[in-house]
N, C-alpha and C positions, 0 to 999 in steps of 0.2 A: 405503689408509690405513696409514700407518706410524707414526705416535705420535698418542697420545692425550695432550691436559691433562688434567689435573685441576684443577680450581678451588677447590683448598686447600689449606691447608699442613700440616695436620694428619697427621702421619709414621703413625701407627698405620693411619688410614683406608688411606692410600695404599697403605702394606705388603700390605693386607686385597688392594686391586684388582688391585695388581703381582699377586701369589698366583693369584688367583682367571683374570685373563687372558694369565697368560705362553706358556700353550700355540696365543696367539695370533698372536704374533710383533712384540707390539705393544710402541713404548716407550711406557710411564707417565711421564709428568712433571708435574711437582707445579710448582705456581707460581713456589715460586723455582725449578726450573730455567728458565723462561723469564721472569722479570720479576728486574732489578736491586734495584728495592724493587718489594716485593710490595703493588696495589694494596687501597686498605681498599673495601669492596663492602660496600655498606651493603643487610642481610638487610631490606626491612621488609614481606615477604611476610606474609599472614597462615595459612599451613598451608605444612609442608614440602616441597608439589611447587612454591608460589609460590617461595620461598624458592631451590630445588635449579635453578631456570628464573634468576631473576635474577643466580646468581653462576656458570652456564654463559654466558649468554649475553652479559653482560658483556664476557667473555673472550674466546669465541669473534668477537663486532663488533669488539673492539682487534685481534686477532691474524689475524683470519678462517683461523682453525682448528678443527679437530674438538677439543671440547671437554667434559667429564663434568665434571658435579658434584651432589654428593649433597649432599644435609640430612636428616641424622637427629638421633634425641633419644631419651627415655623417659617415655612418657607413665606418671605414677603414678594408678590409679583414684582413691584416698584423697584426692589433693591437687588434685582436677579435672583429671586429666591432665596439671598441671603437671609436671615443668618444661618439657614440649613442645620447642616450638620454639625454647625458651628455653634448653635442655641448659646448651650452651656458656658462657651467661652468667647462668646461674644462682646466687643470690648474690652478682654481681660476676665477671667477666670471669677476676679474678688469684686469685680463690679458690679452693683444692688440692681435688684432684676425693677425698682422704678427711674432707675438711672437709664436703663437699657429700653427700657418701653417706651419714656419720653423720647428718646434717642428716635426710636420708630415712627412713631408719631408727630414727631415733626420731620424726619425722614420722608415721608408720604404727604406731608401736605400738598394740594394738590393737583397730584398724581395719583394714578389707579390704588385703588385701596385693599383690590384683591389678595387673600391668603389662605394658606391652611397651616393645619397640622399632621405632623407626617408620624406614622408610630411605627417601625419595625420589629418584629421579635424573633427573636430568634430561639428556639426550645431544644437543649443538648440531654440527647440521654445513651448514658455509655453503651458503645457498640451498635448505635444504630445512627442513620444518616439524618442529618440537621433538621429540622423543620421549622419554614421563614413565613413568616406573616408579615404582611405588612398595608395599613388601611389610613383615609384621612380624612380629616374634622375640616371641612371648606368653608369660609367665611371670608372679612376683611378684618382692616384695620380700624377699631373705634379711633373717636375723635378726642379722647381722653381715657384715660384708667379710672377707670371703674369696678368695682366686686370687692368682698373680701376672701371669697372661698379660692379655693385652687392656689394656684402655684405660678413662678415664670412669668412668663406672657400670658397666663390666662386673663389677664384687668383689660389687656387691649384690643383681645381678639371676638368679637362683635360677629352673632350667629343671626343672621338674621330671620328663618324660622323663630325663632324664641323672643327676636329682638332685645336680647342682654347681651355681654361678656360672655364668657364661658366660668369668670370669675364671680359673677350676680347669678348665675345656677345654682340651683340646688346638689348636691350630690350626684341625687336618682338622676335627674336631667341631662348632667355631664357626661356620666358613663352613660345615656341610653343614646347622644350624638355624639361623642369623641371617638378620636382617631384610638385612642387607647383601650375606648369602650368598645369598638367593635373588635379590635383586634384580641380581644380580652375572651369575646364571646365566640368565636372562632376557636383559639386558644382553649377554651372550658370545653366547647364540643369534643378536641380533639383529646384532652387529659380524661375527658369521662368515657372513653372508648378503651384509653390506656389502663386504667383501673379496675 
């Protein structure tokens, strides 16, 4: 195997997985690198390993290629786990992820401030049967946004081991407790078996 898809467009995620598997020797590519226009894959999974399954497999039936895709979110306790599987389109699709976090954040005031992060992946490779990960980054809700690093909700999401965000981490820090870091290192076991 020599490149992997990703089945998103999402630059941060990807960033995350290039990082996480470069000592693999694998290319990463993100959907616009192999789709002209990038196809709309309609999520209507009901849990993120449903979800992480239909926009892998998608891609990997068009392409019949080895293909990764994740679905993750932040389940908040306070809001029934809301926004889930809804992360991305929470509030509206074009709505600014500090629109969305204060939204949280006063959302929870309080109330229990418990949360995680939830990462599923899903890995398609032609003619053999799915392979689902799926791991999570437990924390709560900060009392304000804070960080510059990361992405989403990482400004709000407050680890308390490290006492920051997930957004005031460093890189290394992020992948060695996130939901995507372990799923990642799971994931790398299993591709370095494959190759």
């Amino acid at each position: 195997m020599k490149e992997l898809i990703v089945s998103s467009t999402n630059e941060g995620k990807i960033k995350e997985i290039r990082a996480m598997l470069k000592d693999l020797g694998i290319e990463v590519k993100s959907l616009k690198d192999v789709y002209e226009t990038v196809p709309e894959i309609e999520e209507n999974g009901k849990t993120f390993k449903e979800n992480a399954l239909i926009k892998a497999k998608y891609v990997a039936d068009e392409l019949n290629k080895v293909v990764l895709a994740d679905d993750s979110g932040l389940e908040v306790d306070a809001l029934d786990k809301k926004p889930g599987i809804y992360s991305a389109r929470f509030l509206g699709h074009d709505t600014s992820y500090d629109i969305k976090n204060q939204y949280i954040i006063d959302a929870v005031k309080g109330k229990d401030r418990t949360a995680r992060f939830v990462c599923a992946m899903a890995l398609v490779i032609p003619g053999r049967d799915p392979i689902l990960i799926e791991e999570t980054f437990e924390g709560e809700i900060n009392d304000c946004i804070d960080g510059e690093n990361g992405f989403g909700y990482d400004p709000i999401f407050y680890y308390p081991p490290c006492k920051k965000t997930s957004a005031a981490m460093s890189p290394e820090e992020k992948n060695k407790y996130s939901h995507r870091g372990k799923a990642l290192r799971k994931l790398y076991k299993i591709l370095k078996e494959e190759l």
